[in-house]
C-alpha positions in Angstrom: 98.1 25.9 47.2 94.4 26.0 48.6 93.7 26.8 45.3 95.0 23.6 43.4 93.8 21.2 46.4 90.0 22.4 46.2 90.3 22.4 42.4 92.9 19.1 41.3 92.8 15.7 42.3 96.4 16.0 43.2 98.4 14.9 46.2 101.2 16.6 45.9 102.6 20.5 45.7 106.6 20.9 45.2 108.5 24.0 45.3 112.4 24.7 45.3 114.1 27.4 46.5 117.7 28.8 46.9 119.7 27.6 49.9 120.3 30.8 50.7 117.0 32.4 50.5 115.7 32.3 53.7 113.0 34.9 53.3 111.7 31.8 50.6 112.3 28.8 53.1 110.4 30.5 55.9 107.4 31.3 53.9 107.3 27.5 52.5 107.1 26.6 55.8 105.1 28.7 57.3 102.5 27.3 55.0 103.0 23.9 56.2 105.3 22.9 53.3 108.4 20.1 54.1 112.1 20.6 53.4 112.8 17.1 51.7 116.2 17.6 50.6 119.2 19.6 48.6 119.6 19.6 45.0 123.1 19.9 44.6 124.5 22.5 41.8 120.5 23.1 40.7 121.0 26.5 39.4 123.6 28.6 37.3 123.0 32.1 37.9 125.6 35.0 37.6 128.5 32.9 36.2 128.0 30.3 39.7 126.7 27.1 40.7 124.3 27.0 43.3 122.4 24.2 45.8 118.3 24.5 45.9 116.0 23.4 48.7 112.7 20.9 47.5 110.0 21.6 49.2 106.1 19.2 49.2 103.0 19.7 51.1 100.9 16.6 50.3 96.7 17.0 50.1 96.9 15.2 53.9 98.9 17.4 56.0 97.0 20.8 54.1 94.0 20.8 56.7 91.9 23.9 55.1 92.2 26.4 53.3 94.2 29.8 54.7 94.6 32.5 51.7 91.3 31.9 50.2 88.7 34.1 51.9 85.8 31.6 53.0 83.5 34.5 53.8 84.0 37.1 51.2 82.7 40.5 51.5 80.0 42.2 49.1 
């Protein structure tokens, strides 16, 4: 994410995720990403239909960068 905002002239980062993949969800928004919605029946997998979270962060609510190291070491 930080590294596509410093880099792209893009407003927008999407990413989906299972409904039932919590660990997924939490990390999306622990990075300040936004559940917009369900995608009903998104995925086949292991002979079953399943639903899919959306997820955005748009380039105004990222506020800096927080993987990218600003001060690296030598």
């Amino acid at each position: 994410m930080d590294y596509l905002f410093l880099s792209k002239d893009i407003v927008r980062i999407q990413a989906g995720t299972d409904v039932r993949n919590k660990a997924s969800q939490k990390v999306l928004e622990n990075a300040g990403f936004v559940r917009e919605g369900t995608i009903r029946k998104s995925a086949f997998n292991k002979g079953e239909w399943s639903d899919g979270y959306i997820y955005s962060i748009l380039r105004e609510e990222w506020t800096e960068p927080r993987i990218l190291d600003k001060n690296p070491r030598s």
